[in-house]
ZARO-417655 format. One record per atom (N, C-alpha, C): residue in one letter; x negated, y, z. Coordinates in steps of 0.001 Angstrom, whole numbers, plus 500000, padded with zeros to 6 digits. Atoms other than C-alpha are relative to their C-alpha. Example, Ala and Ser with C-alpha at 12.3 -4.5 7.8 and 13.67 -1.06 7.14 Angstrom:
// residues 2
A:499110:498810:500000 $
A:487700:495500:507800 $
A:499100:501200:500000 $
S:500820:498810:499940 $
S:486330:498940:507140 $
S:500770:501090:500730 $
END
This chain:
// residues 98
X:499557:501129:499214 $
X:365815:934681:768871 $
X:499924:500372:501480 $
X:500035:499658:498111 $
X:366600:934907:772604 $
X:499727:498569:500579 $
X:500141:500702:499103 $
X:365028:933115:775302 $
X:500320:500138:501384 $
X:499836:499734:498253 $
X:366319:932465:778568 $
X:498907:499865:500574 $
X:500900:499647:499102 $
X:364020:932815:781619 $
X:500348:499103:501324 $
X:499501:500724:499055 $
X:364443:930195:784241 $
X:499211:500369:501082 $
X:500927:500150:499409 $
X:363448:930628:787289 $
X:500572:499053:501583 $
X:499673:501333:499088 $
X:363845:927350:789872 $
X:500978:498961:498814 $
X:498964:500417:500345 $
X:367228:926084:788691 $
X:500834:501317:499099 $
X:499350:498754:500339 $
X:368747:929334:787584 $
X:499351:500990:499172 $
X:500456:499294:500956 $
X:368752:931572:784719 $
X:500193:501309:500459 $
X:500749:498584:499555 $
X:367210:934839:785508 $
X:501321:500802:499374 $
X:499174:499429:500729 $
X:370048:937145:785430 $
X:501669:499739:500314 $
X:498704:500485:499592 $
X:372752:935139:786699 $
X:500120:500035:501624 $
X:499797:499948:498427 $
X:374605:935596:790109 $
X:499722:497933:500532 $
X:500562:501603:499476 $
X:373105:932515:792839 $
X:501563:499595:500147 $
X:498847:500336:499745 $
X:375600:930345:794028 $
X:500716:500611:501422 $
X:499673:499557:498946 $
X:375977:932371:797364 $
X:500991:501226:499096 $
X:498975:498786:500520 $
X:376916:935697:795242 $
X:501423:499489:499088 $
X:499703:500477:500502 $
X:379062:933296:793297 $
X:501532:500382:501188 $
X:498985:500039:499026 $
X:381086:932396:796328 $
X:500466:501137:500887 $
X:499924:498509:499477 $
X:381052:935991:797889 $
X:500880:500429:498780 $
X:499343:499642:500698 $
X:382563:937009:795120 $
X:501604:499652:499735 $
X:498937:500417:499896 $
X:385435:934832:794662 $
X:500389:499987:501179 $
X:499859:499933:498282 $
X:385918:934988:798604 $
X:500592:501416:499977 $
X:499213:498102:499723 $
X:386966:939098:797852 $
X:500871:499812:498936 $
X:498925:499903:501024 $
X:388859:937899:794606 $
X:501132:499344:500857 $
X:499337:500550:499751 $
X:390424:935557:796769 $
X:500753:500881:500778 $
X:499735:499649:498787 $
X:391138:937716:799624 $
X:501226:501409:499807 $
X:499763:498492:500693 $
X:391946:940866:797314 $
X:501896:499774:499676 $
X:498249:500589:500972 $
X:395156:939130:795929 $
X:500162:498871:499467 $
X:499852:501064:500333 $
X:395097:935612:795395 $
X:500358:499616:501314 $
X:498968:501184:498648 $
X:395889:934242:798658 $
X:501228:500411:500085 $
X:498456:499960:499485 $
X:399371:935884:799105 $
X:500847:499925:498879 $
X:499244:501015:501605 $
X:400453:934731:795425 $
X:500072:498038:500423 $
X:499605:501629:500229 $
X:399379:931014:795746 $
X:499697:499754:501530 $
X:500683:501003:499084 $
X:398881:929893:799523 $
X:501728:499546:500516 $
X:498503:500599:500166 $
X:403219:929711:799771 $
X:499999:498936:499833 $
X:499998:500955:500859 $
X:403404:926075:798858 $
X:498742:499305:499426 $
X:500581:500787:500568 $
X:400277:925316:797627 $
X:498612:499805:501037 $
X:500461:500471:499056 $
X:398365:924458:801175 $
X:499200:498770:499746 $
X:500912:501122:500520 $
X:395559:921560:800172 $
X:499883:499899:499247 $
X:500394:500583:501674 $
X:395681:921729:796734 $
X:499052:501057:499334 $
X:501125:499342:500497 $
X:392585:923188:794894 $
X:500139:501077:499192 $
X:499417:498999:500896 $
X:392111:926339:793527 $
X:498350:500151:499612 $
X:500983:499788:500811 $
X:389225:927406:790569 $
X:500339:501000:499787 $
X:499867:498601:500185 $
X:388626:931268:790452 $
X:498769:499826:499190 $
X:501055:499165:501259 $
X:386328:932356:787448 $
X:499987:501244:500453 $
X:500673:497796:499109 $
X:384217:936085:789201 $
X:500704:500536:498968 $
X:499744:499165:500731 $
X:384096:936771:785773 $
X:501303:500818:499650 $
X:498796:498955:500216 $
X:387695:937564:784876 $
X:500825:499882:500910 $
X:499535:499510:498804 $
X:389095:937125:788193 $
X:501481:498921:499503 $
X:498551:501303:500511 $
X:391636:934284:786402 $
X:499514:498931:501183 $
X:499936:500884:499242 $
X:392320:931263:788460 $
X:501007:498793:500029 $
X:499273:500994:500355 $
X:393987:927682:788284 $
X:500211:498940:501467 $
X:499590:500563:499004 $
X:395853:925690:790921 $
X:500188:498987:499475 $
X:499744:501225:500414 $
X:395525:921894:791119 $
X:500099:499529:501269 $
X:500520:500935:499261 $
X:396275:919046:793322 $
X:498842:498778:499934 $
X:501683:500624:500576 $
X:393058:917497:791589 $
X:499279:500465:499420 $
X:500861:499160:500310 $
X:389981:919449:791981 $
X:499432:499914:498669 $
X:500654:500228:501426 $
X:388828:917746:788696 $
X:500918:500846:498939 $
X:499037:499139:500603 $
X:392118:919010:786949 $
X:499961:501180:499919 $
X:499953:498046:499673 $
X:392007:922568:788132 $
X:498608:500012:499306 $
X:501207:499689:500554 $
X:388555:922530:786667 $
X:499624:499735:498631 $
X:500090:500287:501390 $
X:388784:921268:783502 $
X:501143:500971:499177 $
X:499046:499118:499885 $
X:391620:923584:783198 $
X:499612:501420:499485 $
X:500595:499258:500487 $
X:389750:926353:783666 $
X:499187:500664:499218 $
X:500859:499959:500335 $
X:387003:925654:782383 $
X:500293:500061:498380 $
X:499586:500001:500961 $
X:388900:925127:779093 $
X:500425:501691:499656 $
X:499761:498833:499999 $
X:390401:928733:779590 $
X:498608:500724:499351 $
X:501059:499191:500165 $
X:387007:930447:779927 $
X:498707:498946:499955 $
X:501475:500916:500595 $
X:384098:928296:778056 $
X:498828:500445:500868 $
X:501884:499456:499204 $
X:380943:930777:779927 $
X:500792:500169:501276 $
X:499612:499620:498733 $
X:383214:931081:782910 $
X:498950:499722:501426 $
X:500889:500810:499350 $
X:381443:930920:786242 $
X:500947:499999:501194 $
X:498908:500405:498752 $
X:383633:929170:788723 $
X:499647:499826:501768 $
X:499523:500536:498363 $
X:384225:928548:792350 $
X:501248:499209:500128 $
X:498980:501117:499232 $
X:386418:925824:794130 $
X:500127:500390:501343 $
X:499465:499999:498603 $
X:388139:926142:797167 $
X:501434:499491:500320 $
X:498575:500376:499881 $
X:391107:924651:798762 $
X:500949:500977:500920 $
X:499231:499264:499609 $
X:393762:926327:799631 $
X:500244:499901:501205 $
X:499761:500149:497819 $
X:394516:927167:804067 $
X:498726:498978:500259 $
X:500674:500455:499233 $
X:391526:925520:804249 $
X:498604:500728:500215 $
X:500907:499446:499646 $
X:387985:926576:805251 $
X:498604:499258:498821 $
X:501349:500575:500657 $
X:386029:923852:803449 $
X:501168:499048:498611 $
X:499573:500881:500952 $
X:386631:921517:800312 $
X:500944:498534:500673 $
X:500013:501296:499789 $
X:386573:918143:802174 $
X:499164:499729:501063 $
X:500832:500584:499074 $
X:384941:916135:804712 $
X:499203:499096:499477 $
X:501464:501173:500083 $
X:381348:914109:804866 $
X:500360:499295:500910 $
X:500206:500927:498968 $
X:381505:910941:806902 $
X:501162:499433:500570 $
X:498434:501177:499628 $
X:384326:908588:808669 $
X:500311:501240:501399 $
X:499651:499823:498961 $
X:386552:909269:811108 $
X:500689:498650:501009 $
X:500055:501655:499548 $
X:386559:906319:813841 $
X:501481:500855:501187 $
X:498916:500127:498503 $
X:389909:905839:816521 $
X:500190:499060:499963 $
X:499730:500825:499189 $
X:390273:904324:819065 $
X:501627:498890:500058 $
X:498575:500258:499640 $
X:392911:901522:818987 $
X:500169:498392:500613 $
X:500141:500768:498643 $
X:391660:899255:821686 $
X:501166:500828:501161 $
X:499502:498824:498582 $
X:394112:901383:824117 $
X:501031:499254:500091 $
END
């Protein structure tokens, strides 16, 4: 019988979520951005390290269930496409007293 080995949150053995995103960040960089960023500018993309597959959605939930269907042990990353981050925390207030 095998036992995993936890240690915090994470099973001993597995990349953190930094090497996670480092990773897909060189899959991305390697040859996925100049396939899908044509056209698909804000809409979410799910890269699996492991096999370097990947699924384009305009709903991060979609693209992820997607994948995740593809590759059952997959270990994913999200990112949106031309952008830097997922999304924004917090409001944005204007002015329209003027």
């Amino acid at each position: 019988m095998v036992f995993e080995r936890y240690k915090g949150s994470q099973v001993m053995g597995q990349p953190s979520n930094d090497e996670i995103a480092a990773r897909a960040e060189a899959l991305y960089e390697q040859g996925i951005r100049a396939s899908v960023e044509p056209g698909n500018v804000g809409k979410f993309l799910v890269i699996d390290i492991r096999s370097g597959d990947y699924t384009v959605d305009e709903n991060d939930m979609a693209a992820m269930k997607r994948a995740a269907a593809r590759h059952p042990d997959g270990l994913f990353h999200v990112m949106r496409i031309g952008h830097r981050t997922l999304g924004r925390i917090g409001a944005r207030f204007t002015r329209t007293d003027m």
